[in-house]
C-alpha positions as CSV (number, residue, x, y, z in Angstrom):
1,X,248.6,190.7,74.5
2,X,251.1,188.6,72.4
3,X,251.8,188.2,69.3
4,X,250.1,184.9,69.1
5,X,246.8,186.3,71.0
6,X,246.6,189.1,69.0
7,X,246.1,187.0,66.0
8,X,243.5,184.9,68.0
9,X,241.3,187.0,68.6
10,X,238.6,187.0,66.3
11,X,236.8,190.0,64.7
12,X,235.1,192.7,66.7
13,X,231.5,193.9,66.5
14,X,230.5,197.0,67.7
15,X,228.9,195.9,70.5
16,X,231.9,194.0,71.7
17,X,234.1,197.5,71.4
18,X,231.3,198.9,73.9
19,X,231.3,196.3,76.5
20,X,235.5,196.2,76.3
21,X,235.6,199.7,77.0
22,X,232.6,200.0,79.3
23,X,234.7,197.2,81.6
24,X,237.8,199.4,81.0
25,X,235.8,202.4,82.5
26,X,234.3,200.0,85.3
27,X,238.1,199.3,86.7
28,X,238.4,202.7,86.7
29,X,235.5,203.8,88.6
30,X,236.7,201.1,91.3
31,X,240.0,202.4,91.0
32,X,239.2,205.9,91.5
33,X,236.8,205.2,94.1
34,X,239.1,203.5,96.6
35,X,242.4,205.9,95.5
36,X,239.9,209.2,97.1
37,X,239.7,206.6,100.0
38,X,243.6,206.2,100.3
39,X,244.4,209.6,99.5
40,X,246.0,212.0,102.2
41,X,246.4,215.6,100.2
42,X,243.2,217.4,99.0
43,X,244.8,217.9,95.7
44,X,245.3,214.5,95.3
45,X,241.6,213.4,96.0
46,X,240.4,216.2,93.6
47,X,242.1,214.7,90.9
48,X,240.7,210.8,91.6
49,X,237.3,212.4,92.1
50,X,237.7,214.6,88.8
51,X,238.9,211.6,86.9
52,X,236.3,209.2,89.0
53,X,233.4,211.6,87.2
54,X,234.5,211.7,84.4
55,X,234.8,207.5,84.2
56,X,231.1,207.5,85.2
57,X,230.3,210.6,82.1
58,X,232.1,207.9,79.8
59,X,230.1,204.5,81.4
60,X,226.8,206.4,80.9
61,X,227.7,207.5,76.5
62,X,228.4,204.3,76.5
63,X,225.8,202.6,78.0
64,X,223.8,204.8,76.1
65,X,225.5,203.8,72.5
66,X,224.6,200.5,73.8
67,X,221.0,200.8,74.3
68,X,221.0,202.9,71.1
69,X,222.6,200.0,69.0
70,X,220.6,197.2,70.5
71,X,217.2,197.3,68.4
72,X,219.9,197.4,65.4
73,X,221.8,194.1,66.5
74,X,219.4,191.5,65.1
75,X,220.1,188.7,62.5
76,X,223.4,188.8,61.0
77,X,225.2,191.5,63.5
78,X,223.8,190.1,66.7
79,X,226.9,188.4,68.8
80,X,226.6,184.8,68.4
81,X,229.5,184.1,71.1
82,X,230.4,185.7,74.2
83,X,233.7,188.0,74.3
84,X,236.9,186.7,74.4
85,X,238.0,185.7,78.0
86,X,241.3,186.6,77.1
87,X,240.4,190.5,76.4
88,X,238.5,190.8,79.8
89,X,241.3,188.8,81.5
90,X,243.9,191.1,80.6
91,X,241.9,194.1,81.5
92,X,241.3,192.3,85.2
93,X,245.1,191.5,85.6
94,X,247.3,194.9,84.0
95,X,244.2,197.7,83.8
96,X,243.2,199.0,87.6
97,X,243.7,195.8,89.3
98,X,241.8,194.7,92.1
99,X,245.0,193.3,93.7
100,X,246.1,196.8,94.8
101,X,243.5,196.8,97.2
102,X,242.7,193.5,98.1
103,X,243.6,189.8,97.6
104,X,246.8,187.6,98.5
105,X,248.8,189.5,96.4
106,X,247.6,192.8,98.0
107,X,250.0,195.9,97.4
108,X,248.7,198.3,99.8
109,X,248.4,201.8,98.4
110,X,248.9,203.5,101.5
111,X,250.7,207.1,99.6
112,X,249.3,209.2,97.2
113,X,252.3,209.0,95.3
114,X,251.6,205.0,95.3
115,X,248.1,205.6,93.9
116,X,249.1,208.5,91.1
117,X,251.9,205.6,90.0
118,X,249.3,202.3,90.1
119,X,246.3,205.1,88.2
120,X,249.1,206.3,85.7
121,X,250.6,202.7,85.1
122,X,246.9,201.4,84.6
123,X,246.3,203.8,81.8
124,X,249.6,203.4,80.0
125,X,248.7,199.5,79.6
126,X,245.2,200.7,78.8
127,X,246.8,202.6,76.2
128,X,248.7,199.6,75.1
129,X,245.9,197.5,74.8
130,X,243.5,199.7,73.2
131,X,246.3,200.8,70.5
132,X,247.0,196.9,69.9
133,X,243.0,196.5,69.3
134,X,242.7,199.2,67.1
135,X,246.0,197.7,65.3
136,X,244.1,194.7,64.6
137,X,240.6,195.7,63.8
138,X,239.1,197.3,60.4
139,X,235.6,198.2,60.8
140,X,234.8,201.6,61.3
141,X,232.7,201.8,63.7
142,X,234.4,199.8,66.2
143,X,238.0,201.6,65.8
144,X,235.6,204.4,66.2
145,X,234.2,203.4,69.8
146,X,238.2,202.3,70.9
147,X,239.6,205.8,69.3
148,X,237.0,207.8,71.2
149,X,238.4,206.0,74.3
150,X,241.7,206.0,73.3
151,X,241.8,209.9,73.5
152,X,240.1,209.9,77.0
153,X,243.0,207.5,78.3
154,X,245.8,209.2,77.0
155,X,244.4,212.8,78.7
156,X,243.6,210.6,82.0
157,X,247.6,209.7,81.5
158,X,248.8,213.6,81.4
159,X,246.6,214.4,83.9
160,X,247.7,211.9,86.3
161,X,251.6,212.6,85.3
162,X,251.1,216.1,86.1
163,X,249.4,215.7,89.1
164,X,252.6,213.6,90.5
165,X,255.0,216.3,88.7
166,X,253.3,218.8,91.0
167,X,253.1,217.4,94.0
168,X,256.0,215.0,94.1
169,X,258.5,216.2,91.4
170,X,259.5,214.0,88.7
């Protein structure tokens, strides 16, 4: 995001944190799914499969949170517009994108060592974008929901690094 979206983007609610990071998990799922697919070393695919279930543990809390908080969003809290394009544009284009696998611009990951680089890349800019949101927003509860998957991110990243250190050296 730049400096100018960043100050564009209106306030958060907590429902809004959810379905940003449920999308986040989403890529990853997809991600993970086709990287097993791609990879060549049993290592390797045990580490997409690891991180794959533990994407799908994090899309269930979350869907859960979600069904929890719904009876609770009425009047006042309920979303009155729909989430900024922008967010879920960004998250398309720099966090597990499709174009990797598929598309004009396809980059085929046809290495394992090309799929820990695209998974570890994909979780530094979710990182980024995360740490930006969390720069910008004040209420609790949604820095809450975007530092709970801010900590899950940043382990996904030192798993994936050491999984290329291993196997690949640095």
């Amino acid at each position: 995001m730049t400096q100018n979206e960043d100050t564009q983007i209106s306030s958060l609610q907590c429902a809004d944190a959810i379905e940003i990071s449920l999308y986040i998990e989403l890529k990853g799922i997809k991600f993970y799914e086709r990287a097993i697919k791609v990879a060549s070393t049993p290592r390797v695919r045990e580490i997409f499969t690891r991180l794959m279930k533990e994407e799908k543990e994090h899309t269930l809390a979350l869907q859960d949170k979600a069904q929890f908080l719904q009876p609770a969003l009425g009047g006042k809290h309920a979303r009155k517009k729909p989430l900024d394009p922008r967010i879920k544009s960004l998250i398309k284009e720099h966090i597990f994108p499709d174009r990797f696998f598929e598309g004009e611009e396809k980059r085929q990951v046809s290495t394992d060592r090309d799929a820990l680089e695209i998974g570890i890349e994909s979780e530094k800019q979710s990182i980024v974008m995360l740490e930006k949101l969390l720069a910008m927003e004040r209420k609790m509860e949604v820095r809450a929901v975007f530092n709970h998957l801010l900590a899950e991110e940043k382990r996904h990243l030192q798993i994936l690094q050491v999984a290329k250190e291993e196997c690949f050296g640095s």
